[in-house]
C-alpha positions in Angstrom: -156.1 -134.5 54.7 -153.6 -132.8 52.8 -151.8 -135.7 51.2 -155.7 -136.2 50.2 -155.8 -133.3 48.3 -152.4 -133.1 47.1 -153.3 -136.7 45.5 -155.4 -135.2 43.1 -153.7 -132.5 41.2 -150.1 -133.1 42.1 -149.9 -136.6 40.3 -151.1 -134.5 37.2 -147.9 -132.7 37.1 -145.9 -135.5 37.9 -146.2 -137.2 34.9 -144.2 -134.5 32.8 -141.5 -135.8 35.5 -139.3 -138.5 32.6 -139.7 -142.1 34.1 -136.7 -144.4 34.8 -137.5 -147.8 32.5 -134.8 -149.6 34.8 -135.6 -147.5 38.2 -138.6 -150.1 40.2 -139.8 -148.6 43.4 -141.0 -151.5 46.0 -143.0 -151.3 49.4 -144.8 -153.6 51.5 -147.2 -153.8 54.7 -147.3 -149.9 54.8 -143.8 -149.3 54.6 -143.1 -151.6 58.1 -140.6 -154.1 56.7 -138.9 -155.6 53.8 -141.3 -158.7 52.9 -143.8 -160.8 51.0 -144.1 -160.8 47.4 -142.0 -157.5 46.7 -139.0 -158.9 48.3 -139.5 -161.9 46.8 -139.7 -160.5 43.4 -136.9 -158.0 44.2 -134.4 -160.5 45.4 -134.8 -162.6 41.6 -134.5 -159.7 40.0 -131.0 -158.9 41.4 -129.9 -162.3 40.9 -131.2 -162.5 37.5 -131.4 -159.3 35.7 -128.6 -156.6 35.1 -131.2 -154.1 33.5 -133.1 -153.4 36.5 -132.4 -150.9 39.7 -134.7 -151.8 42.3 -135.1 -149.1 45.4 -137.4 -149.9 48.4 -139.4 -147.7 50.1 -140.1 -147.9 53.9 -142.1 -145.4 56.5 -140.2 -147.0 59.1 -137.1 -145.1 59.5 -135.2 -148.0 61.6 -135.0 -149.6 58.1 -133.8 -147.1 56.2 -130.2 -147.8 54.1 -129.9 -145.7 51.4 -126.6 -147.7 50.1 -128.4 -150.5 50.0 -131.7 -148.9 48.1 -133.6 -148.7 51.1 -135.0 -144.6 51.6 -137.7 -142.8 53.7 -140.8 -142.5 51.7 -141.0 -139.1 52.7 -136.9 -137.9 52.2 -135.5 -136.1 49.4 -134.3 -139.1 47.4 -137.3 -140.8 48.4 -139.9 -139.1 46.8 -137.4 -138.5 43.5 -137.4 -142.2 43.1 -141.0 -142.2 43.8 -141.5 -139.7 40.7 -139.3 -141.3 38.5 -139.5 -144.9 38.5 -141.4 -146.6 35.9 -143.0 -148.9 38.1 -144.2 -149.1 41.7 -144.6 -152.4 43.5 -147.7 -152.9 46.6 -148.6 -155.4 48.8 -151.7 -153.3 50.4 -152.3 -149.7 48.5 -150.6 -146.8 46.6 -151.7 -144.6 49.9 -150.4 -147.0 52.6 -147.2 -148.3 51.3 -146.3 -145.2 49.2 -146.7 -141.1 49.2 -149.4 -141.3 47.1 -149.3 -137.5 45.8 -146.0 -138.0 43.8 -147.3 -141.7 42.3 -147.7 -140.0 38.4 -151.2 -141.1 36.6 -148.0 -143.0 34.0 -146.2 -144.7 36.4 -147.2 -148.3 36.1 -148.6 -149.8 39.3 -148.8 -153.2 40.6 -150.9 -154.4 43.1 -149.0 -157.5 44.1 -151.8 -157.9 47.2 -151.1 -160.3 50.2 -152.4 -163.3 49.7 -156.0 -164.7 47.6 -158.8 -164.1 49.4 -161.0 -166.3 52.0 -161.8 -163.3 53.3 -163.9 -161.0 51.3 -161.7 -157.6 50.8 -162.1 -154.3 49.2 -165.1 -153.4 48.1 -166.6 -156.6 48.9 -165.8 -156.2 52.3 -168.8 -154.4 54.3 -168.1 -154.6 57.9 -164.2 -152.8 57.6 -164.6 -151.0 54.3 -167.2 -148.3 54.0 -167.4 -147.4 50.7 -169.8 -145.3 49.3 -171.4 -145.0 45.7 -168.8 -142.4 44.8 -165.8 -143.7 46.0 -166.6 -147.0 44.2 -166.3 -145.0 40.8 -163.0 -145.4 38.7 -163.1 -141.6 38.4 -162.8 -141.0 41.8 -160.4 -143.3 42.3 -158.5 -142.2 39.3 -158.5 -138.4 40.9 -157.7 -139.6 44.0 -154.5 -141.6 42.6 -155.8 -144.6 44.3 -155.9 -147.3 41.2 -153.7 -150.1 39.4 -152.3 -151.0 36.5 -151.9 -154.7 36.9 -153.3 -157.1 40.0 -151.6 -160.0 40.3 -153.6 -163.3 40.6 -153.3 -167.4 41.3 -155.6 -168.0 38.5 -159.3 -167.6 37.7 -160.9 -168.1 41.1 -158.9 -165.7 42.5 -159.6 -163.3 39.7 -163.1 -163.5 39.7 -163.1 -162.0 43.3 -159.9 -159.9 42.9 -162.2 -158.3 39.9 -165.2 -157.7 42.3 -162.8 -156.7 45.6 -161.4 -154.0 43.4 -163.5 -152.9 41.0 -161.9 -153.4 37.6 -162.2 -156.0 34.9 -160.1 -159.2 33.6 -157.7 -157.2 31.6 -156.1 -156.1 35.2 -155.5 -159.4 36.3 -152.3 -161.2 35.4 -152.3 -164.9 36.3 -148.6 -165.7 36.9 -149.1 -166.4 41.0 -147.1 -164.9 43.9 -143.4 -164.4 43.9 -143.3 -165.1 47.5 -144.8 -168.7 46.5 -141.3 -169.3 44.7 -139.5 -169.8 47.9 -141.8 -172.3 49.2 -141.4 -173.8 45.8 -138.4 -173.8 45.0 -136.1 -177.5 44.7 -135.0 -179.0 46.5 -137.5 -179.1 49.5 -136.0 -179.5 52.9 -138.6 -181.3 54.8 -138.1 -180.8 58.3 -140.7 -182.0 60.9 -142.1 -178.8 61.3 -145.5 -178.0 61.8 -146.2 -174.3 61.4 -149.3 -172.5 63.4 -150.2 -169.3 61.2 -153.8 -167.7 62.6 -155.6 -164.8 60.5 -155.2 -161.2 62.4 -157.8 -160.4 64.9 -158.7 -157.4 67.2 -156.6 -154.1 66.4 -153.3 -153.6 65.3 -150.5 -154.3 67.4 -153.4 -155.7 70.2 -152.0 -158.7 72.4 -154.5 -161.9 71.7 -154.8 -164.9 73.7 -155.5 -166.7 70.4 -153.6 -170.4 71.8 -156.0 -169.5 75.1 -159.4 -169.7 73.2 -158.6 -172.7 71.2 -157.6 -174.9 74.7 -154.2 -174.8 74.2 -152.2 -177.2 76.7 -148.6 -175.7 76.9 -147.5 -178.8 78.9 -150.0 -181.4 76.8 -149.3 -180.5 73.5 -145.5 -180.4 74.1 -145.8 -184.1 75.2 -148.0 -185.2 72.2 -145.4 -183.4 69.7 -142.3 -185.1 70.9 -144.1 -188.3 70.8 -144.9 -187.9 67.3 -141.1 -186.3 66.3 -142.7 -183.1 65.6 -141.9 -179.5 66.6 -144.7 -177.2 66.6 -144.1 -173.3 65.2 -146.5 -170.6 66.2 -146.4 -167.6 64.8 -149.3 -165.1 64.8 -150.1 -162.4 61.9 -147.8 -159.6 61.8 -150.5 -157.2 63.3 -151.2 -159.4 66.4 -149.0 -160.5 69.5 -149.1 -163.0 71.9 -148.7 -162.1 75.7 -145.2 -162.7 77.0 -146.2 -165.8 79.4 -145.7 -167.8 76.5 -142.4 -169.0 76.2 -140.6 -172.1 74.2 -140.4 -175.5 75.2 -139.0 -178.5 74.1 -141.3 -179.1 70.7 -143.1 -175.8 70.7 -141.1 -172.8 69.5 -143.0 -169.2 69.2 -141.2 -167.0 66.5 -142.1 -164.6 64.4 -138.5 -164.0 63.2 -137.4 -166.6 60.4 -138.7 -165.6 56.6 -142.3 -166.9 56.2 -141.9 -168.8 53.2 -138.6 -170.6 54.4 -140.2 -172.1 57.0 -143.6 -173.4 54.6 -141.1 -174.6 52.4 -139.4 -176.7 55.5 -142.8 -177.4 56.9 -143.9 -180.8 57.1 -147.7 -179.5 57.3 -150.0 -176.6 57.9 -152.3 -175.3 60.9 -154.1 -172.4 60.0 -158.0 -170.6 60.4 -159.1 -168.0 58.2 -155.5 -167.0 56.8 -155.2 -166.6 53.2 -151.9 -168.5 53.9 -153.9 -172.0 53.2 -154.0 -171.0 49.3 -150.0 -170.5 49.5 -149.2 -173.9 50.9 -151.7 -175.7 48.9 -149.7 -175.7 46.1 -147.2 -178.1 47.8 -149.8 -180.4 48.4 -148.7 -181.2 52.0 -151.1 -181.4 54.9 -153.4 -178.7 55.8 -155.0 -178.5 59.2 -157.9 -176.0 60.3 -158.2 -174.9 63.0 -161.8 -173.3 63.7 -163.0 -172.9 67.3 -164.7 -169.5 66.4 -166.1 -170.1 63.4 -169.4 -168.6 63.9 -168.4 -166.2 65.9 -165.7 -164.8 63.6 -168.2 -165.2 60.5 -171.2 -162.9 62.6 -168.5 -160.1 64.2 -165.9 -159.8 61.9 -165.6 -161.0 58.1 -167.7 -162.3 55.8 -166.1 -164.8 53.3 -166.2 -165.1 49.5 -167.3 -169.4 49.9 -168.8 -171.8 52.7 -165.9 -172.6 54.5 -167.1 -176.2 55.0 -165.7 -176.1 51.4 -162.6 -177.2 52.8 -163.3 -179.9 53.8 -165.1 -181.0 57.3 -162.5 -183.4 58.2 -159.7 -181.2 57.5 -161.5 -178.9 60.4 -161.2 -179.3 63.8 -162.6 -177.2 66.9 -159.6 -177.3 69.4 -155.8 -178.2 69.8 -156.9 -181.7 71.5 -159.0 -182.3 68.4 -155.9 -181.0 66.6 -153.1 -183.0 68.6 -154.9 -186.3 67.5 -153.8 -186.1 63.9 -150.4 -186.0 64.3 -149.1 -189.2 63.6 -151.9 -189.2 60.7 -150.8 -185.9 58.9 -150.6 -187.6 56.0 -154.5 -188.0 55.7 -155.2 -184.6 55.2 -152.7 -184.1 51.7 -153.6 -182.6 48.5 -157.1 -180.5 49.9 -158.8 -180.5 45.9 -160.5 -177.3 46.8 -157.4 -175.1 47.8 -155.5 -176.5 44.4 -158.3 -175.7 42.2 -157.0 -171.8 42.8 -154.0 -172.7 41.0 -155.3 -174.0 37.9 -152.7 -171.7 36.4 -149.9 -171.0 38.6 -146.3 -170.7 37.6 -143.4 -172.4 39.7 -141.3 -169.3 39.1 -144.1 -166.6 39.4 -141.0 -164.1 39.6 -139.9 -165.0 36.1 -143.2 -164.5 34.6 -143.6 -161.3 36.2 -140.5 -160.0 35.4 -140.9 -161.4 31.7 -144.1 -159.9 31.2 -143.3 -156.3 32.6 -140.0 -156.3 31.0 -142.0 -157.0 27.3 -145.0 -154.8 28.7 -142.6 -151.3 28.7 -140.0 -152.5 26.3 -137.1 -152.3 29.0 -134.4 -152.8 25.8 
């Protein structure tokens, strides 16, 4: 509560603090780990720019490496860089990857978001989001510091619910894609035969799920049906969710949560996913997508409402159990190039980083 209140007059006297040009302050997933599109972006920038500092900010305190840019969002240096750097990079919001109070009303923020959206977000969302007709004002989010400069966007679909989702207009959106999307990208493409299992978060924070349970997932079955078709199967779970520890690896079936994200898509042979906003991502590689949607209705009536029908996708790309799932494997190749998902990328960049970078770097005239 008193961050709260501290967010609306402190950031008034933080903008008589001089802003760095070449200081840029990133965070992700609440301050938890190094990732996503900020890390993406930040790793380009030291291999291609000598005119910018880049200085992370973490709330976890394992993390923490100051020689290496890395500080507590809450230390000393922390909360100078905070204050000083021109701009601040988010994957979530100014409050939960930040300390809000010392973000200055001139310090240009970028919403760099975690993926487009199936799922409807923000202010569109009404089961998780309560939001009343106060707090949807851009006065009250102005005075409570909670706002953004720039939102970062695949291309006009996207925008038009980003714009709804977070209450601003087109001129906030900048249609240059994801950063993290330039690793998947990137040439050449190792193409492994991976498939990679990547479920939308369910339940509560850090809650073990029996996802693989619900869907009729046969340990011993599935493992068999992979090595006959040369494929090794990768689950991983969102980074909010775990699976309970009597699953282990087999032969063809490795669970990991470990290896960078976008790595492993750009190794992947194809894609199984539900309601993850991961399907946009991999889209734009035009390999196989696979969904897997055993709860459909019930995730649709107890937890989110979506932003299109999701039969949109395509009713044979969606399948109601692993069986169902395991009998496409030696047709991946069927379920290529899903028209829907690529029309979100009407406008994308390969090197989203570049474009960022180029556009921020004219935006507050670095030289």
């Amino acid at each position: 509560m008193i961050d709260k209140i501290m967010s609306f007059f402190i950031p008034f006297i933080t903008i008589f603090i001089p802003k760095n040009k070449k200081k840029w302050v990133f965070s992700s997933w609440g301050g938890s780990r190094l990732a996503d599109s900020p890390k993406a972006f930040q790793e380009w920038i030291v291999n291609n720019s000598k005119d910018v500092r880049c200085i992370w900010i973490v709330k976890n305190k394992s993390l923490v490496c100051q020689e290496k840019g890395v500080f507590y969002y809450k230390s000393i240096w922390g909360l100078w860089h905070q204050a000083t750097a021109k701009i601040v990079f988010v994957t979530h919001s100014i409050n939960s990857d930040l300390y809000r109070p010392v973000i200055a009303h001139n310090t240009l923020r970028v919403q760099m978001w975690h993926g487009a959206a199936l799922k409807k977000i923000g202010f569109d969302d009404t089961v998780f989001n309560k939001h009343n007709a106060v707090s949807r004002t851009r006065i009250y989010r102005y005075l409570s510091n909670e706002y953004y400069s720039i939102i970062l966007s695949l291309g006009p679909l996207c925008s038009k619910d980003f714009q709804s989702a977070f209450g601003v207009d087109d001129s906030r959106l900048l249609e240059v894609g994801f950063p993290r999307n330039d690793i998947m990208l990137k040439e050449p493409k190792k193409h492994d035969d991976l498939i990679i299992y990547l479920p939308t978060f369910r339940g509560k924070p850090g809650e073990s799920i029996d996802i693989l349970q619900d869907a009729a997932f046969d340990l011993v079955s599935l493992d068999e049906k992979l090595a006959k078709a040369g494929l090794t199967l990768i689950v991983r779970l969102h980074p909010v969710n775990k699976l309970p520890d009597y699953y282990t690896n087999t032969t063809n079936i490795i669970f990991d949560n470990d290896v960078e994200l976008y790595d492993l898509l750009a190794r992947a042979r194809a894609l199984i996913t539900d309601y993850s906003s991961v399907m946009f991502d991999f889209a734009a590689t035009g390999k196989p997508i696979l969904f897997l949607a055993h709860d459909l209705s019930e995730y649709l009536n107890n937890d989110r409402e979506m932003y299109f029908d999701y039969h949109e996708l395509g009713a044979e790309h969606i399948f109601g159990s692993w069986n169902e799932i395991a009998s496409e494997f030696e047709s991946l190749g069927a379920h290529k190039d899903n028209a829907f998902l690529k029309s979100y990328h009407a406008t994308y960049h390969k090197s989203s980083s570049r474009s960022l970078y180029e556009y921020l770097a004219n935006k507050i005239r670095i030289n």
